[in-house]
C-alpha positions in Angstrom: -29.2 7.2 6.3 -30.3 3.4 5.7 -27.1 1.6 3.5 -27.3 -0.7 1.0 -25.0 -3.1 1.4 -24.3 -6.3 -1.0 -20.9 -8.6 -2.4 -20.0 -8.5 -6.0 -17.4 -9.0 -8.4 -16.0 -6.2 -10.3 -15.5 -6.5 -14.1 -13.3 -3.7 -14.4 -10.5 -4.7 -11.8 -7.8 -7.4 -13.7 -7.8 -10.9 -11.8 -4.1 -10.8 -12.7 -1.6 -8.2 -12.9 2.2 -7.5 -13.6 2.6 -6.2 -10.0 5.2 -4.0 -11.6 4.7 -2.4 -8.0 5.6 -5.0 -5.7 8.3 -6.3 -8.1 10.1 -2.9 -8.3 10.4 -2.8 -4.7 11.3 -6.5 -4.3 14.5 -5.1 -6.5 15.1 -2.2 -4.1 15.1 -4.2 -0.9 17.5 -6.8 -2.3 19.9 -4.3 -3.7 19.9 -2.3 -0.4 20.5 -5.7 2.1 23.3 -6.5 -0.3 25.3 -3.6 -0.9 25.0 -2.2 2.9 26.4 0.7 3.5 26.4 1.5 -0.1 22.9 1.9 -0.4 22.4 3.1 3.3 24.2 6.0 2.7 22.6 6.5 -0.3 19.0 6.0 0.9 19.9 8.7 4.1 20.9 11.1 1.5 18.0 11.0 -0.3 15.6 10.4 2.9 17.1 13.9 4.3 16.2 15.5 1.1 12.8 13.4 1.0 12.0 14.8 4.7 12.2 18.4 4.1 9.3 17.8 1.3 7.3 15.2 2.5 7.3 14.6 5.9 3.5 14.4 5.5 3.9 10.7 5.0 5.5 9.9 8.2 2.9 11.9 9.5 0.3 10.6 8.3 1.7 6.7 9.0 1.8 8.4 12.8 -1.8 9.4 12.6 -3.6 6.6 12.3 -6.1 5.0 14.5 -6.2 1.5 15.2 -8.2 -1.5 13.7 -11.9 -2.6 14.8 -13.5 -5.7 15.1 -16.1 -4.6 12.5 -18.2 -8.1 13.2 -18.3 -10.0 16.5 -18.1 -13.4 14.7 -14.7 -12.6 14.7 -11.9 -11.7 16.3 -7.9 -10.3 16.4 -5.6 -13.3 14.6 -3.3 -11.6 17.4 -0.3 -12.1 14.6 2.3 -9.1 13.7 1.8 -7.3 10.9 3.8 -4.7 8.4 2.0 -3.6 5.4 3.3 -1.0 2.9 0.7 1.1 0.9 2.2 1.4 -2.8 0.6 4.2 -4.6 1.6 4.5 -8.3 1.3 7.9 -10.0 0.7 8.8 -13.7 4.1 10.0 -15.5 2.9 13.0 -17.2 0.4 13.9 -14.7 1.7 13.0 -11.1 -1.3 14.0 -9.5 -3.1 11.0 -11.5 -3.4 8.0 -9.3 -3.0 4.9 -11.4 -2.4 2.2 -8.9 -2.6 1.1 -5.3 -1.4 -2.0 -3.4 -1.0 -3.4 -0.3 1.7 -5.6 0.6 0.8 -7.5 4.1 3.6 -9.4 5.3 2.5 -11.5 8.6 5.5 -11.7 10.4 4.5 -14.1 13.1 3.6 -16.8 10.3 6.3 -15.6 7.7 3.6 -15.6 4.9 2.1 -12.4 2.9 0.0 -11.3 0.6 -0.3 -8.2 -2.2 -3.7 -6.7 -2.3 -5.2 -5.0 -5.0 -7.3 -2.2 -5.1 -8.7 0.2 -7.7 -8.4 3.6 -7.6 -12.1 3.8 -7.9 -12.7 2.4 -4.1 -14.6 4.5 -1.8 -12.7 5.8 1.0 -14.3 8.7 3.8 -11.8 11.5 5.1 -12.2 12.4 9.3 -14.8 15.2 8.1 -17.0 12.5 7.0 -17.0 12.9 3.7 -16.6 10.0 0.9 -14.5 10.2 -1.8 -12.7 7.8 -4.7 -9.3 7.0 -3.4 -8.5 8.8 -7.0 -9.8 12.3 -6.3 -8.2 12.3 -3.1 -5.2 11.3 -4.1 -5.9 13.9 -6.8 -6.5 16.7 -4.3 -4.2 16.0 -1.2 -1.3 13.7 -2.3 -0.5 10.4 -1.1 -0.4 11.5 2.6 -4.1 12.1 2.9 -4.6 8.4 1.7 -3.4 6.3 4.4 -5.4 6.8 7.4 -8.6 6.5 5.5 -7.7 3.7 3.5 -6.4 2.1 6.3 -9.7 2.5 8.0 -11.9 1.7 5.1 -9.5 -1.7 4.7 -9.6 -2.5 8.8 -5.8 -2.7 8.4 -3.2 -0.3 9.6 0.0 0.7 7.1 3.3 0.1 8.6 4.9 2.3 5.4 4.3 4.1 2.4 5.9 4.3 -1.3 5.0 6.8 -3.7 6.8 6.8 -7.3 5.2 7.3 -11.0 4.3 4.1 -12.9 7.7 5.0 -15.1 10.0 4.4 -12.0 8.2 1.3 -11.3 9.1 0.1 -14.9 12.5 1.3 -14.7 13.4 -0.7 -11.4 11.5 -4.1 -12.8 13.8 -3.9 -15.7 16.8 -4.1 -13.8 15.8 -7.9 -12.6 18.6 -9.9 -13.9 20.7 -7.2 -14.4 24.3 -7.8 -12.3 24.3 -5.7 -9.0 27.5 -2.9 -10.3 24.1 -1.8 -12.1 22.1 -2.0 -9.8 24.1 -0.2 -7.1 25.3 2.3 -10.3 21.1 3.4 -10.7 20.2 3.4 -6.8 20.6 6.8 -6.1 18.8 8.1 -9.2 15.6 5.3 -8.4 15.8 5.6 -4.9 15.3 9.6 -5.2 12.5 9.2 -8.1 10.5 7.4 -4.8 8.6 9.2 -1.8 8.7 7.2 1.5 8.4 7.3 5.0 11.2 5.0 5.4 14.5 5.3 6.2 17.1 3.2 5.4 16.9 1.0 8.8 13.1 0.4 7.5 14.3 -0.6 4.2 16.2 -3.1 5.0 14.2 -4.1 7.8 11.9 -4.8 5.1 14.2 -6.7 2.9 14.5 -8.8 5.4 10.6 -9.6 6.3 9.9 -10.2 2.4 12.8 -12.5 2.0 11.7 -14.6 5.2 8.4 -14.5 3.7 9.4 -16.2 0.9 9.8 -13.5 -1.8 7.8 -12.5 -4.1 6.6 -15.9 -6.0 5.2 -17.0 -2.3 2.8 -14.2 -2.0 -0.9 -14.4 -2.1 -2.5 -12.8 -4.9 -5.4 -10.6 -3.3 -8.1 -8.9 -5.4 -9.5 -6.9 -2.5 -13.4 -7.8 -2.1 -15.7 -5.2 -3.0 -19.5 -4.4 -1.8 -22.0 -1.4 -3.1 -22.8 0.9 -0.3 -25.0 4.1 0.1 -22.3 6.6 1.0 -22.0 10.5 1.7 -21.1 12.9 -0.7 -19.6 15.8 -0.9 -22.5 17.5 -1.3 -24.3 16.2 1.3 -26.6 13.4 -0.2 -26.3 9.8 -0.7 -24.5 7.8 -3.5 -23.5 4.8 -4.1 -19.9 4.1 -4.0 -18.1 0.7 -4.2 -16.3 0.1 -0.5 -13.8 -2.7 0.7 -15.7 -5.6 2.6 -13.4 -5.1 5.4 -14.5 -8.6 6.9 -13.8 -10.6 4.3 -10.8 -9.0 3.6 -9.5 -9.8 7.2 -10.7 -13.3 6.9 -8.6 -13.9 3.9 -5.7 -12.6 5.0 -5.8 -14.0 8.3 -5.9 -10.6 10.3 -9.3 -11.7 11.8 -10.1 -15.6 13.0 -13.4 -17.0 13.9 -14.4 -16.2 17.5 -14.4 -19.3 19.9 
């Protein structure tokens, strides 16, 4: 089926955001590289518990397939990666997705960016078919996100958190709070949050943001968008809004200019 394909700028998606998100994991990272074995213990209590119900994120982390070169103007920046999807869930309705990030941390440059998308993006499952990244968050959970997300943005996730928008706030108000606080609420945040990660990963984190430069360094990202003729679940063609995966590589320096 012949796709139409063309850039735009979407209306609906905020140029700027609280990034309640990013900055409620910021908070978690720094309070588990400071209080050590506090907070690993902690976060291995909780992960063992986490395991036994949602292994289908580290599964689903595992189960990805690589990135393309979707355009042979460019290639491979050959740079390191991690990026953490950060799915954030309606309070009174947790199946309701009501955000999604991705934090890209280049490693090799010790730079990184926070991309946004909306919930509204078209993603395809391995059956083919197309849906919002909404309904199948909806429908599957977090889990069946990643790989096509991570195939619809051309970039791989390293990690996934899942938490309702209220945990979010909750963490974000404890900046500036003194750490006995902090360490006094870890548990109880720490368990409100679904992750792949244990606590080695956490901190490992920690430690890549911080190098990075925190969050004030980051790159504000509104992911670019396109309009393309997509399948549906039905069988005919629609038009769905899709991540320009080129441009999206380009800006965050994942693909270069070929030589």
């Amino acid at each position: 089926m012949a796709r139409r394909r063309e850039r735009f700028e979407r209306t609906d998606v905020p140029k700027e955001r609280p990034h309640r998100n990013l900055l409620g994991l910021l908070v978690v990272l720094v309070v588990a590289v400071v209080t050590g074995l506090v907070v690993h213990a902690t976060w291995e209590r909780v992960q063992l518990e986490e395991r036994l119900e949602e292994s289908d994120l580290e599964d689903a982390v595992a189960a990805q397939t690589s990135a393309t070169v979707p355009d042979s103007t460019y290639v491979p920046s050959g740079h390191n990666y991690t990026t953490v999807l950060l799915l954030g869930a309606d309070p009174t309705d947790a199946s309701t997705l009501t955000s999604a990030e991705l934090l890209v941390i280049d490693t090799d440059a010790g730079t990184g960016s926070i991309v946004t998308l909306p919930t509204s993006v078209s993603v395809s499952t391995s059956d083919g078919v197309t849906h919002t990244l909404a309904t199948l968050f909806s429908a599957k959970g977090g889990a069946a996100c990643v790989a096509p997300l991570a195939s619809a943005t051309n970039i791989p996730v390293s990690h996934v958190i899942v938490s309702t928008e209220d945990v979010w706030d909750r963490i974000a108000g404890l900046q500036g709070e003194g750490m006995t606080a902090l360490v006094r609420q870890a548990a109880d945040l720490l368990s409100a949050m679904q992750t792949d990660m244990g606590a080695d990963d956490l901190f490992g984190l920690g430690e890549k943001l911080q190098a990075a430069g925190g969050v004030a360094t980051l790159a504000r990202v509104d992911v670019p968008l396109a309009e393309e003729t997509v399948a549906a679940a039905d069988g005919s063609g629609a038009t769905g809004v899709v991540v320009d995966a080129v441009s999206l590589g380009v800006t965050l320096g994942t693909l270069v200019a070929a030589q």
